[in-house]
Legacy VTK file of the C-alpha trace (Angstrom):
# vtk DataFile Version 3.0
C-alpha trace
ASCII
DATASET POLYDATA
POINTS 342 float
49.632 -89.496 18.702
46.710 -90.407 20.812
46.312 -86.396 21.821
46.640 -85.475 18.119
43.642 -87.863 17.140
41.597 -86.332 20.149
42.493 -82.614 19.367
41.593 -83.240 15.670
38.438 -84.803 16.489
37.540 -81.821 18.893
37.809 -79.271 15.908
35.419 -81.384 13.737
33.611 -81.383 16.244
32.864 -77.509 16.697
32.937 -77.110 12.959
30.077 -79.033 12.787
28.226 -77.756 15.879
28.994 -74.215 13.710
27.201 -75.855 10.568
24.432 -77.237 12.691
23.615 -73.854 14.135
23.749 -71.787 10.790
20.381 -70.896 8.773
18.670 -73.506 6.359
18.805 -73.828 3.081
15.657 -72.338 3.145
16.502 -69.323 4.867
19.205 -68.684 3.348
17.230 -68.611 -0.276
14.251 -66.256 1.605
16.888 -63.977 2.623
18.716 -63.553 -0.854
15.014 -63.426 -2.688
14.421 -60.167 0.004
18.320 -58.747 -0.305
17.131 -58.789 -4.017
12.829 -57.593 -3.895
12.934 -53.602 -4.739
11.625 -51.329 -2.047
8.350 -49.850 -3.371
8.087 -46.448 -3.559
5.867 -43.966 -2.356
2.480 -43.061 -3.404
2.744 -39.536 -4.503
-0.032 -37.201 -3.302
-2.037 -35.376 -5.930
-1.938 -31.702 -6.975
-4.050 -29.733 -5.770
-6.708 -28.063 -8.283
-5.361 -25.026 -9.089
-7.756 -22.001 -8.677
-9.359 -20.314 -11.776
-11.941 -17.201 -12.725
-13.274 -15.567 -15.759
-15.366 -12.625 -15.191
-18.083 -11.639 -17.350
-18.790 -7.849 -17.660
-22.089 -6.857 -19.027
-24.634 -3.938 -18.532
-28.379 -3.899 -17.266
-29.234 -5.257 -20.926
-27.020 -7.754 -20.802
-24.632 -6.678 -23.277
-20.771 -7.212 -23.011
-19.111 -3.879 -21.778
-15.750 -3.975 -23.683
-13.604 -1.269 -22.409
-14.058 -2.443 -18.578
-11.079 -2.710 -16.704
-11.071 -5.094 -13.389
-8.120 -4.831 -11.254
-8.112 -8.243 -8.999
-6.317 -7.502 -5.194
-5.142 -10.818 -5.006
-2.772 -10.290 -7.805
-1.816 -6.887 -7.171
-3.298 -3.219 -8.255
-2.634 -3.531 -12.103
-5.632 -2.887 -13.935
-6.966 -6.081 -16.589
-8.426 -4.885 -19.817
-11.573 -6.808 -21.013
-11.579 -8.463 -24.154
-14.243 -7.232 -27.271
-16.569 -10.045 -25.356
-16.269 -8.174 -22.222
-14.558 -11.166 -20.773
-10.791 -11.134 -18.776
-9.657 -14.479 -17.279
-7.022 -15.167 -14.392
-5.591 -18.587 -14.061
-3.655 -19.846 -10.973
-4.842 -17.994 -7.950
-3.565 -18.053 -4.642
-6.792 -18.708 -2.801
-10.336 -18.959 -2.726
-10.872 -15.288 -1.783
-10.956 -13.104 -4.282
-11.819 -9.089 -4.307
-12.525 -7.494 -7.650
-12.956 -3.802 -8.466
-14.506 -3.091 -11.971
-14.901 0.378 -13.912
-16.106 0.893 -17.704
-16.264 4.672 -19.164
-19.963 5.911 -18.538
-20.985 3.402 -15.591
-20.423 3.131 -12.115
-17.823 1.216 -10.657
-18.698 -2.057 -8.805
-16.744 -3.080 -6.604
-17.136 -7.115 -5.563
-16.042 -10.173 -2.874
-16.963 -13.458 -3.650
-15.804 -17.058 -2.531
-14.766 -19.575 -5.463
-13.947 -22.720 -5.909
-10.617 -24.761 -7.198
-11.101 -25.793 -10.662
-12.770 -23.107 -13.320
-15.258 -20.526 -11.665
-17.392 -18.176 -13.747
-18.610 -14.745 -12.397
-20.905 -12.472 -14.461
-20.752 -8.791 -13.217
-23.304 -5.941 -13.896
-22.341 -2.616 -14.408
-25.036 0.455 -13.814
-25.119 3.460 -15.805
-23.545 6.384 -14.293
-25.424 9.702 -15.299
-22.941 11.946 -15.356
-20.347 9.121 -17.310
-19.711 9.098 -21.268
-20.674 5.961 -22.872
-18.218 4.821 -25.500
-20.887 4.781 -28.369
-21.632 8.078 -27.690
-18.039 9.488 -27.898
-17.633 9.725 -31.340
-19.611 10.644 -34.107
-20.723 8.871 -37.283
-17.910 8.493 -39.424
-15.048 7.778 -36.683
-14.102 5.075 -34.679
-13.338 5.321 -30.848
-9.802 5.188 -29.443
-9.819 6.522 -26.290
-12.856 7.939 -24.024
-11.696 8.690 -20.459
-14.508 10.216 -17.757
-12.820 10.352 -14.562
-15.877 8.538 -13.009
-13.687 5.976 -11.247
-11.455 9.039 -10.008
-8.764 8.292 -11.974
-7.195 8.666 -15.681
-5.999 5.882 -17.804
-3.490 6.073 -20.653
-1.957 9.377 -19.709
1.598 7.831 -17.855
2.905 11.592 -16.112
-0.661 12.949 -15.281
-1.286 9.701 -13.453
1.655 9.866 -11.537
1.277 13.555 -10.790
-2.465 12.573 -9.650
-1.087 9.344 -7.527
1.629 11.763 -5.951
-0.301 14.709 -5.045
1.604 17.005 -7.152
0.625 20.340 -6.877
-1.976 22.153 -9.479
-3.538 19.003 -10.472
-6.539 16.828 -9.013
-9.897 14.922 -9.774
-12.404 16.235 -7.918
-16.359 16.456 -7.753
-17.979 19.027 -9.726
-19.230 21.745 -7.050
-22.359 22.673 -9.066
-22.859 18.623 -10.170
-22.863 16.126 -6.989
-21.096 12.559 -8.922
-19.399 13.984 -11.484
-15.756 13.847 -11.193
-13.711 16.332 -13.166
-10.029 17.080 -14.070
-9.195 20.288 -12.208
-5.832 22.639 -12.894
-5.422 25.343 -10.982
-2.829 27.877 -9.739
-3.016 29.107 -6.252
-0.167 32.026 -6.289
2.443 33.262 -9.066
1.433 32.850 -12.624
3.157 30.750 -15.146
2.944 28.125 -17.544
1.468 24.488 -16.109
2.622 20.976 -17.907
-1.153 19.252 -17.172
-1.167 16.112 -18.737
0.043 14.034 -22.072
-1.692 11.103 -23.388
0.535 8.288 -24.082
-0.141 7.142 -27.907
1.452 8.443 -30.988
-1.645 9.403 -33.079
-1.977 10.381 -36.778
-5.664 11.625 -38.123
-7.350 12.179 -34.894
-10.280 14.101 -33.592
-9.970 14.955 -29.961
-13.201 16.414 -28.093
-13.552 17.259 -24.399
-15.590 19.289 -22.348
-13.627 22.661 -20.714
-14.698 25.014 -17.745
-12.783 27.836 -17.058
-12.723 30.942 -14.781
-10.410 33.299 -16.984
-7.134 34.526 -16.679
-5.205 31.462 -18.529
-4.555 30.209 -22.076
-5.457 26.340 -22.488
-3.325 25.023 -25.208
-4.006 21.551 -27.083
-1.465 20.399 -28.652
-1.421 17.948 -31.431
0.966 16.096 -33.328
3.781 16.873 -31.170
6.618 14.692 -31.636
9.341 16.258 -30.454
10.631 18.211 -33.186
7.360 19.905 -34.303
3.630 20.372 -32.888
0.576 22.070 -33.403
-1.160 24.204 -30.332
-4.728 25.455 -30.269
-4.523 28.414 -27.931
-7.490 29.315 -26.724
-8.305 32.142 -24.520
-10.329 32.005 -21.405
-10.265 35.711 -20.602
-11.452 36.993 -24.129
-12.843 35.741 -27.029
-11.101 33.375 -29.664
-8.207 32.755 -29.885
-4.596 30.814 -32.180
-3.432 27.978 -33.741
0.699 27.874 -34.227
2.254 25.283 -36.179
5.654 24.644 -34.326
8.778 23.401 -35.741
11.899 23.722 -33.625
13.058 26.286 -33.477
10.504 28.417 -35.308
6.820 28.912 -35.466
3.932 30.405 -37.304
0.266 31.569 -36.553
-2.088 29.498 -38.897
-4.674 31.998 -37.976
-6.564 33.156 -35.064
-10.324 33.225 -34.285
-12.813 35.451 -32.452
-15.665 33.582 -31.730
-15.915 31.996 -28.120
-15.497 33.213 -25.249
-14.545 29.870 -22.516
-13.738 31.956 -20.103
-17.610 32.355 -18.167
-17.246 29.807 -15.811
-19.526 27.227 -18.151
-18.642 24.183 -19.520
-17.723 24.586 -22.977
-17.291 21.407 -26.122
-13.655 21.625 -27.677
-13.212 19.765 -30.959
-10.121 19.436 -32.526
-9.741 17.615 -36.079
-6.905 16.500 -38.528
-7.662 14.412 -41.318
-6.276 14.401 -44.806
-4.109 16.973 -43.536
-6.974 19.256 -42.944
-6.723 20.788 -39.160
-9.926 22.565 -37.998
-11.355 23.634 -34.119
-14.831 23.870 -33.634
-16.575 25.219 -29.998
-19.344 24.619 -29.070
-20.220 23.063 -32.521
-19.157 26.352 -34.075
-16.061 26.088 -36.230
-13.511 28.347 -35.603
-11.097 27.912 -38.140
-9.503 25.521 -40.832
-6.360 25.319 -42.827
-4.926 22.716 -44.793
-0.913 22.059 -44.254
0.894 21.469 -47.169
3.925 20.581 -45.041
2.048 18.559 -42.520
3.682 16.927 -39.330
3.990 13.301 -38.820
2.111 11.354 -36.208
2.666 12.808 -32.709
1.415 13.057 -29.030
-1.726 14.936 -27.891
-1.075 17.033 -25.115
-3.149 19.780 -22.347
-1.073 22.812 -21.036
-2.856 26.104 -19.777
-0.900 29.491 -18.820
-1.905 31.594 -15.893
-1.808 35.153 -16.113
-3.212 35.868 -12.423
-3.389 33.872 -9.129
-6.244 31.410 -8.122
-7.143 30.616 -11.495
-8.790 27.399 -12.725
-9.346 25.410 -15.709
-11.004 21.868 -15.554
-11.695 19.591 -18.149
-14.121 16.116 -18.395
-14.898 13.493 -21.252
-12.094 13.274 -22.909
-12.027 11.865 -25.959
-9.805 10.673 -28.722
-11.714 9.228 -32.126
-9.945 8.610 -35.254
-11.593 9.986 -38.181
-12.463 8.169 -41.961
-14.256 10.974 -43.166
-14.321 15.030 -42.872
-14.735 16.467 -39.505
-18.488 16.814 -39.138
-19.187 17.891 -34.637
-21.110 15.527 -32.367
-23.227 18.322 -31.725
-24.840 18.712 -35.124
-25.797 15.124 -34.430
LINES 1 343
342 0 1 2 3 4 5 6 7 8 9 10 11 12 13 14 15 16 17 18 19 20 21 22 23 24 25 26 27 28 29 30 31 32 33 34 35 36 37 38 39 40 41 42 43 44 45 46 47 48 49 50 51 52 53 54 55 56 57 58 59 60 61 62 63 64 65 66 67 68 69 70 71 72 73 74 75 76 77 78 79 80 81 82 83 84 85 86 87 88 89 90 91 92 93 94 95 96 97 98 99 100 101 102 103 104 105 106 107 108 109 110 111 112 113 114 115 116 117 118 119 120 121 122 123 124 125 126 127 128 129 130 131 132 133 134 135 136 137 138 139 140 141 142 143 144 145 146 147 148 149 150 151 152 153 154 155 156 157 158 159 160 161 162 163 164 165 166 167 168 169 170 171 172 173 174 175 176 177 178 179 180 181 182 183 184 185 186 187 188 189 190 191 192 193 194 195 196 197 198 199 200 201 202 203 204 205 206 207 208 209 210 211 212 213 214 215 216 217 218 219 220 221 222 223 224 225 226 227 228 229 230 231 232 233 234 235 236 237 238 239 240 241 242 243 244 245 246 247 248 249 250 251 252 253 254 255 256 257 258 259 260 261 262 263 264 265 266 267 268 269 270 271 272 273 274 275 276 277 278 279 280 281 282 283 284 285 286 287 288 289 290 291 292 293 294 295 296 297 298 299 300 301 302 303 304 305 306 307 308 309 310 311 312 313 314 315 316 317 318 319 320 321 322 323 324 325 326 327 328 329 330 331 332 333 334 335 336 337 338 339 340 341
């Protein structure tokens, strides 16, 4: 009995000396308060400012030059048309460095490197005239409004998808080149160096209704140029105009037959001079002047719908040329009346 009484006291004992040695009251509220405090998070870091530029195009008056194009290397090599305030913006750069290359019909290109700043950055550029370029105002004359002018001043041709590609490929028979007899001024140059045969030059890309185009042609004989209007794809019209005598057709096409409209006999392209082509439909009236000469005008009573305008040329001997600059395509409100009696 005696060792029961002593063994039982011994475990009260040690179950006291346990509860002795065990955390306070206190403690043990601290540590359920913590087990229960939320951890606090993390303070996040801010965004960074994103990057930001609006370029201002203007010329040496100050004016807004609305038919720039900037193409920004940071971004890639697409070309940015200005808007009618002769502004383009580009939000979210990658970097502080930017390189900007700007071109405008009838100015030099300018070509720029500049340092910005995060947050919105404004940039006014100033274009100079080029001499030899065609100003858009002076593209058209009174009476039509401008749709496309194209000068080849930056060395290149916009709006005209296959003759682009040809140009960026190095096709053969086709090039922009400096005018031997003109130092800066860039021409469109066709040529043939062996066999004769009909050459594909160049289509522009929009589907056009009353239209006049104008362009200036130099030739060195031995070809046909053809302009061809209206041609969508089941019926055209084609201006051919000799180089190696003077005058020349106009053929109404529609697949698979055609018909001479009538011929002329007045201009001779062929000299080795540039030479004014204007071609005009309006109210279904189609008439070609050269030079400001007209050279003939007939009214379709059938007329086509709207259709491409296109350049073609046919070689009848070897090493023959034909080069064309200031292209132009206006659309007409009122009879055909030529820049040159202006």
């Amino acid at each position: 009995m005696k060792m029961k009484i002593f063994i039982l006291a011994m475990i009260l004992g040690l179950v006291f000396l346990l509860i002795s040695c065990g955390p306070s009251p206190e403690a043990v509220a601290t540590m359920t308060a913590s087990a229960w405090t939320p951890t606090p998070l993390p303070t996040p870091t801010p965004t960074p400012v994103p990057y930001g530029l609006i370029l201002n195009i203007k010329d040496e008056n100050g004016n807004p030059v609305s038919l720039a194009s900037v193409v920004l290397a940071e971004i890639g090599a697409d070309a940015h048309a200005v808007n009618a305030q002769g502004s383009v913006a580009f939000p979210n750069l990658p970097g502080e460095a930017i390189s900007v290359s700007i071109s405008a019909p009838g100015y030099f290109t300018v070509e720029k490197q500049e340092t910005i700043q995060r947050g919105e950055n404004t940039i006014e550029i100033m274009l100079p005239l080029d001499p030899h370029g065609l100003l858009p105002e002076n593209a058209c004359a009174p009476g039509e409004t401008l749709f496309m002018v194209e000068d080849m001043q930056d060395q290149a041709i916009q709006g005209w998808g296959n003759l682009a590609n040809k140009l960026e490929s190095g096709a053969p028979g086709v090039g922009i080149v400096e005018d031997n007899n003109q130092a800066g001024n860039w021409v469109l140059k066709a040529f043939n160096t062996s066999e004769p045969g009909h050459m594909e030059i160049g289509r522009y890309d929009e589907i056009l209704g009353d239209t006049v185009v104008r362009f200036r042609t130099r030739n060195n004989g031995g070809q046909h140029l053809h302009v061809g209007l209206r041609d969508n794809g089941t019926g055209r019209y084609i201006a051919f105009v000799y180089a190696d005598q003077k005058g020349g057709r106009v053929d109404k096409f529609e697949d698979p037959s055609f018909f001479t409209v009538f011929g002329f006999g007045g201009s001779n392209i062929g000299d080795g001079m540039w030479h004014l082509v204007e071609i005009s439909i309006f109210n279904d009236v189609y008439e070609i002047w050269i030079d400001g000469v007209q050279q003939g005008t007939w009214q379709d009573q059938k007329p086509l719908g709207p259709g491409q305008f296109f350049l073609d040329a046919d070689f009848w001997q070897p090493d023959r040329t034909v080069e064309f600059d200031n292209i132009s395509v206006c659309v007409p409100t009122a009879p055909f009346t030529s820049i040159l009696s202006q």
